[in-house]
Phi, psi and omega in degrees: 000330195273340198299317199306332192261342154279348166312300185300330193284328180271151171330133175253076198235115179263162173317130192262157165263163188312139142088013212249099162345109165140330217295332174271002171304300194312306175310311172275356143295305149355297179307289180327305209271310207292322190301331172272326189295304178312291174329317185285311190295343160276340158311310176280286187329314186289321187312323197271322181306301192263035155242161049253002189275229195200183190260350176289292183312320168285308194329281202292330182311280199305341192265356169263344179265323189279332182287339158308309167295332202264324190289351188029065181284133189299329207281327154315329191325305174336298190311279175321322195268004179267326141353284180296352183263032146294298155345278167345298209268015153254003175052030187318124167309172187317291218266024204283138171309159160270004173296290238291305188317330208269333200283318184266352176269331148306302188299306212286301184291309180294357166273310167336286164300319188289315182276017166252326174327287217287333160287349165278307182304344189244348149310308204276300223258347157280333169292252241268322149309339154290350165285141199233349217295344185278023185261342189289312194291138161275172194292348163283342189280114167227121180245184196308322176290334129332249157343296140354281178298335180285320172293347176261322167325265159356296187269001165249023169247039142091181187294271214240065196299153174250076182255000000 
């Protein structure tokens, strides 16, 4: 199996004969074709690494901790004074912006957070996938646990799960 995908993976350029036209086309299909392959298998590798979330999610993640630092809201303070010594514990110099600061204490948290969501999520939908009990059932039979479970399936294996 690993011989086949590496087969697949190298350059295919066979020997041309003299004088025969076209030779720098092949190549940069050739080139082209290797470029994309890669480009996709690295898009699913990163894609499978990081489900069930997405990359939508460390987004928003960052973007509710810097409007929670930056807006400094009253209704939040709890929130926000538990927050800022993480700041602290990265040792940001002195004269550091308070943008640049509030930006890199939201990145560090929106990592976090993303990666204990996506270990919670996959803990959980691991957990809800050992239910075997709708197999049992007959097929007209649907009961409230049934249901449930699929509906709780559902909402933690995202908008477009890749199972």
């Amino acid at each position: 199996m690993a011989e086949a995908r590496s087969a697949v993976a190298e350059l295919r350029i066979h020997d041309l004969e003299e004088g025969k036209a076209g030779v720098w086309g092949d190549i940069v299909r050739e080139w082209r074709k290797a470029v994309v392959r890669h480009y996709f298998r690295t898009r699913n590798t990163i894609r499978n690494g990081l489900w069930p979330t997405s990359l939508w999610n460390l987004g928003a993640a960052v973007i509710i901790f810097y409007c929670l630092l930056f807006g400094d809201f009253d209704i939040m303070k709890p929130v926000t004074k538990g927050l800022w010594p993480i700041g602290e514990a990265m040792r940001l110099p002195n004269g550091t912006p308070r943008w640049l600061r509030v930006l890199l204490i939201s990145c560090v948290l929106g990592f976090i957070f993303f990666f204990l969501l996506m270990q919670v999520r996959r803990q959980v939908l691991t957990v809800l996938l050992h239910y075997r009990g709708w197999m049992y059932m007959t097929p007209k039979q649907m009961t409230w646990s049934v249901l449930l479970w699929g509906f709780v399936t559902k909402l933690f294996s995202g908008y477009s799960p890749s199972l």
